[in-house]
C-alpha positions as semicolon CSV with decimal commas, in nm:
position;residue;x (nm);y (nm);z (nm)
1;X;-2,616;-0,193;-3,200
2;X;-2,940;0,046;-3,214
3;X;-2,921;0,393;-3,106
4;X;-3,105;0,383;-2,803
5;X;-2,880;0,098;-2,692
6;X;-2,554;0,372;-2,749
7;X;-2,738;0,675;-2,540
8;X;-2,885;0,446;-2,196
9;X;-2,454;0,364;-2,249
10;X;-2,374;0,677;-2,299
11;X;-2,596;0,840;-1,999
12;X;-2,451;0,554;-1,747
13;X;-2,118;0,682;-1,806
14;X;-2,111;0,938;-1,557
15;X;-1,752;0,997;-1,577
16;X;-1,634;1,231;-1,917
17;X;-1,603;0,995;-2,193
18;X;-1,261;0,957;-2,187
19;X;-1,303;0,815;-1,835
20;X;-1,303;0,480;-1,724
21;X;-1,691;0,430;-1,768
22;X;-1,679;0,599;-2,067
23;X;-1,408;0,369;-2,217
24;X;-1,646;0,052;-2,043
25;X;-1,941;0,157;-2,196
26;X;-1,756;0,171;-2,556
27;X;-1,626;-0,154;-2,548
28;X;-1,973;-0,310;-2,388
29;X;-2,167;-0,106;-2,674
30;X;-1,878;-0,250;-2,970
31;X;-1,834;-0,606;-2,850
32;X;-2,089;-0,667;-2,636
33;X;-2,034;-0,946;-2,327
34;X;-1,641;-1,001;-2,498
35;X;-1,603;-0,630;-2,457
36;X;-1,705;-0,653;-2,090
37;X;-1,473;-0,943;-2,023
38;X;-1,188;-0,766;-2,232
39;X;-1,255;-0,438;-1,957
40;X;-1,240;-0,693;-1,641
41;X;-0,924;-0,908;-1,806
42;X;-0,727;-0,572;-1,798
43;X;-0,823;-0,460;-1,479
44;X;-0,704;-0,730;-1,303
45;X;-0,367;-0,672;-1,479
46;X;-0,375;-0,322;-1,422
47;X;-0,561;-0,273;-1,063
48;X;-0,596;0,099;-1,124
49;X;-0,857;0,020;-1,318
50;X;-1,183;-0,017;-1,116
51;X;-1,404;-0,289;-1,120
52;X;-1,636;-0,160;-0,899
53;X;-1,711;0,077;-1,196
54;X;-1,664;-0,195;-1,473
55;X;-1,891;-0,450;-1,332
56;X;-2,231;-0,243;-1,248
57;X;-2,144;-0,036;-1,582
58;X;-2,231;-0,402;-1,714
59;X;-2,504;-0,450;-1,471
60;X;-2,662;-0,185;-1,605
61;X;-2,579;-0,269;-1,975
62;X;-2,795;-0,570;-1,892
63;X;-3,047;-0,421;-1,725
64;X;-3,099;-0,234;-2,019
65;X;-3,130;-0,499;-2,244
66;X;-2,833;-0,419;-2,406
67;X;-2,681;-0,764;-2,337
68;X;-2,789;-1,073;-2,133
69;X;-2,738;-1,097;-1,771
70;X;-2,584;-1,443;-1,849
71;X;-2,357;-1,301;-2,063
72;X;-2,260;-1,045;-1,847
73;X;-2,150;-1,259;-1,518
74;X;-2,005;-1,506;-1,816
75;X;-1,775;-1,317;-2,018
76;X;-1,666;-1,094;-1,698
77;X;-1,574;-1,412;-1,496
78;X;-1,408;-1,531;-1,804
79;X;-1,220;-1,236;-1,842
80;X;-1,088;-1,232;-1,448
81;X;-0,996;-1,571;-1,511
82;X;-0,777;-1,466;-1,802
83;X;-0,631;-1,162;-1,651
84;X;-0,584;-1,374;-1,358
85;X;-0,427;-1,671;-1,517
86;X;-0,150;-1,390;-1,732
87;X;-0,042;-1,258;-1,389
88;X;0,016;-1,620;-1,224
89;X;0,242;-1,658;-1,524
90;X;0,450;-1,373;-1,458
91;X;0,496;-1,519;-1,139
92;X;0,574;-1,851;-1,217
93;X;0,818;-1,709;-1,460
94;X;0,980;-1,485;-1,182
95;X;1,037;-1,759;-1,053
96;X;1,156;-1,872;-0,631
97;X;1,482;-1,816;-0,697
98;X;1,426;-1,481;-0,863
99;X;1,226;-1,397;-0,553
100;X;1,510;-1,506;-0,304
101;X;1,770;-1,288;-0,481
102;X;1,560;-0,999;-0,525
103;X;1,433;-1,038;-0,103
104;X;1,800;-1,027;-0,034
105;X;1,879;-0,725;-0,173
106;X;1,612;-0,525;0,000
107;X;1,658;-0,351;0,310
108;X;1,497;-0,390;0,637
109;X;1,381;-0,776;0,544
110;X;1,510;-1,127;0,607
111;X;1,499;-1,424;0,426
112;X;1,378;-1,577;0,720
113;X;1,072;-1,356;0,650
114;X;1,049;-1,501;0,291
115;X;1,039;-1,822;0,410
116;X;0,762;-1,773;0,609
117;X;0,559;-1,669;0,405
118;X;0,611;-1,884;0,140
119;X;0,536;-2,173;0,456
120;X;0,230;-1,966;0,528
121;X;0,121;-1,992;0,130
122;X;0,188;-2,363;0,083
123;X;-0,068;-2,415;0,389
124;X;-0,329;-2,130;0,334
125;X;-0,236;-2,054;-0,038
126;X;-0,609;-2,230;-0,144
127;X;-0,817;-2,025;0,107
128;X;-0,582;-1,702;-0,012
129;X;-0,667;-1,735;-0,380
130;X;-1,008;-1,810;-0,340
131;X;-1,081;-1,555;-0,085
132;X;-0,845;-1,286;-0,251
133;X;-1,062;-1,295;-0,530
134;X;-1,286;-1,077;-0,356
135;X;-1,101;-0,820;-0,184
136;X;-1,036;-0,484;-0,360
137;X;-0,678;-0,467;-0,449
138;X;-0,557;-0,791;-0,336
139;X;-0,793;-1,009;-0,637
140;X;-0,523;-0,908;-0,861
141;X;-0,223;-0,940;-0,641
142;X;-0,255;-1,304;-0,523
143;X;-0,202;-1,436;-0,876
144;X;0,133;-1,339;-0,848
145;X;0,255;-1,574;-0,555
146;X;0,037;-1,841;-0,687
147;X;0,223;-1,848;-0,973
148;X;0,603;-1,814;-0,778
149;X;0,452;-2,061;-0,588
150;X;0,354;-2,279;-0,861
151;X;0,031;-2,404;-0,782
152;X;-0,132;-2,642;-0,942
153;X;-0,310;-2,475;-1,273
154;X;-0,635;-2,687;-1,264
155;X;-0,666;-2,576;-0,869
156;X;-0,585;-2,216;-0,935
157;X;-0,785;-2,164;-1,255
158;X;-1,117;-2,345;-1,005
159;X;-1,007;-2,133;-0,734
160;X;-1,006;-1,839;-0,970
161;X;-1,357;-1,898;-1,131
162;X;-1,553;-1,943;-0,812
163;X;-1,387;-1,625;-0,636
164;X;-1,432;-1,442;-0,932
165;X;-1,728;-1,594;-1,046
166;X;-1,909;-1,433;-0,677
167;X;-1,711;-1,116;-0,657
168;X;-1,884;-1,069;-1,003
169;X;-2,191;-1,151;-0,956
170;X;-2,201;-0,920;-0,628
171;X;-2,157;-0,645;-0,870
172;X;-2,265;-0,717;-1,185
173;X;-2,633;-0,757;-1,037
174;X;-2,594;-0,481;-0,796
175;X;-2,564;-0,251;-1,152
176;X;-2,858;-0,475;-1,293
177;X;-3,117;-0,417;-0,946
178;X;-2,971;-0,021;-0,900
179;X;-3,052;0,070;-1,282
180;X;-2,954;0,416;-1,341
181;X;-2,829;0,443;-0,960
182;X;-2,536;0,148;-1,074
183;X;-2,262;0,462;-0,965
184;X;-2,369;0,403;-0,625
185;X;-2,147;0,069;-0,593
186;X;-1,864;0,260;-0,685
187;X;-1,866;0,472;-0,370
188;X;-1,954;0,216;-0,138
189;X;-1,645;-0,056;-0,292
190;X;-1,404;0,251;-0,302
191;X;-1,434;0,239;0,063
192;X;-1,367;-0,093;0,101
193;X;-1,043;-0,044;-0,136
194;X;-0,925;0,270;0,092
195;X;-0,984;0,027;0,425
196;X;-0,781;-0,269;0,214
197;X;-0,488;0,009;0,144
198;X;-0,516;0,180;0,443
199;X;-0,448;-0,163;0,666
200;X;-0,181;-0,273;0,390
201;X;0,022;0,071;0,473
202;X;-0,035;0,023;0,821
203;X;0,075;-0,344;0,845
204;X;0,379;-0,213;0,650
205;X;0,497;0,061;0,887
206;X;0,455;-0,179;1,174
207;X;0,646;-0,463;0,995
208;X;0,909;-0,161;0,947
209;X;0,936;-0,005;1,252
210;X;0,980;-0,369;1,399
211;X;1,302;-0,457;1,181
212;X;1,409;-0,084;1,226
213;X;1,389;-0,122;1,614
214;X;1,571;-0,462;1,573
215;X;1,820;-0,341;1,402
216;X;1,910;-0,046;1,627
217;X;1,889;-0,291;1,954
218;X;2,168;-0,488;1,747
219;X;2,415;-0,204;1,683
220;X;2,388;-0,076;2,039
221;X;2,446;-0,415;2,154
222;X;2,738;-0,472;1,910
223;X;2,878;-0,092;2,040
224;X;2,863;-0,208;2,453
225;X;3,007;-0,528;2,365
């Protein structure tokens, strides 16, 4: 790839080079689109990595010329559809019954709880996996029950692509329009992703504090009985 192509890479990577934009940028300028889709297949299985620096990194790339915009939205869909698809695996190899004996062994929960959910998924799993595609955090996560769930492959993998396919596209051209300003999604998708964990960890400590209240109501009852 020529030169000039390695240093507009090289000056979008405002992170040091062994960052993650550093490490995007090297695999865009190496392989190109497959390089960008290898970056966005591995941060879906490993969420730390951001894709709200990944995907305007590649924006940019294109911006620049350095590949196709076409290219860019396809081989980073393709690649969240891959990621995707390895983690619904896992799950499906986990396995319900997995799941069940695991639940039961944690503290604090019911299987009753379980249950639920699992009801919940088999009548909002669709609108989960399409719309969990594009929320920070969670577009990784949901592959997991869809697989312990066993949904249908053809739906997930359709359900994957068109959450994925917009999620990407948000970004991706938000990298291609900002040009050399592409760092600017970062900051305004980390807050959404602090919101996301911040509600998570709140709906936690109230699901907690419910089943730890329960459960002291029950021994004092058990004690005046």
């Amino acid at each position: 790839m020529p030169l000039t192509h390695q240093l507009l890479l090289a000056q979008a990577a405002q992170e040091p080079a062994d960052g993650v934009a550093g490490w995007a940028a090297g695999l865009v300028d190496t392989m190109g689109g497959p390089g960008a889709g290898l970056a966005i297949a591995l941060e879906n299985l490993f969420p730390p990595l951001p894709s709200e620096v990944i995907l305007p990194l590649t924006g940019f790339a294109a911006g620049q010329g350095v590949i196709s915009l076409a290219s860019a939205l396809f081989w980073t869909t393709l690649g969240s559809v891959v990621g995707a698809v390895a983690l619904y695996w896992i799950g499906a190899l986990f396995g319900r019954r997995r799941m069940h004996a695991l639940w039961a062994r944690l503290p604090l929960v019911k299987v009753s709880d379980l249950e639920r959910t699992e009801a919940w998924f088999a009548r909002h799993g669709t609108k989960a996996v399409l719309l969990g595609r594009m929320v920070p955090i969670f577009r990784s996560l949901i592959s997991v029950p869809a697989g312990v769930e066993r949904m249908p492959l053809p739906v997930f993998l359709l359900l994957t692509t068109v959450g994925s396919l917009v999620w990407n596209s948000v970004l991706v051209l938000a990298g291609y329009w900002l040009g050399d300003r592409w760092d600017l999604v970062e900051g305004y998708v980390g807050v959404l992703s602090k919101a996301v964990l911040v509600l998570a960890v709140v709906a936690l400590a109230a699901y907690l504090a419910v089943r730890l209240r329960g459960r002291g109501r029950a021994t004092q009852h058990r004690r005046t009985s």
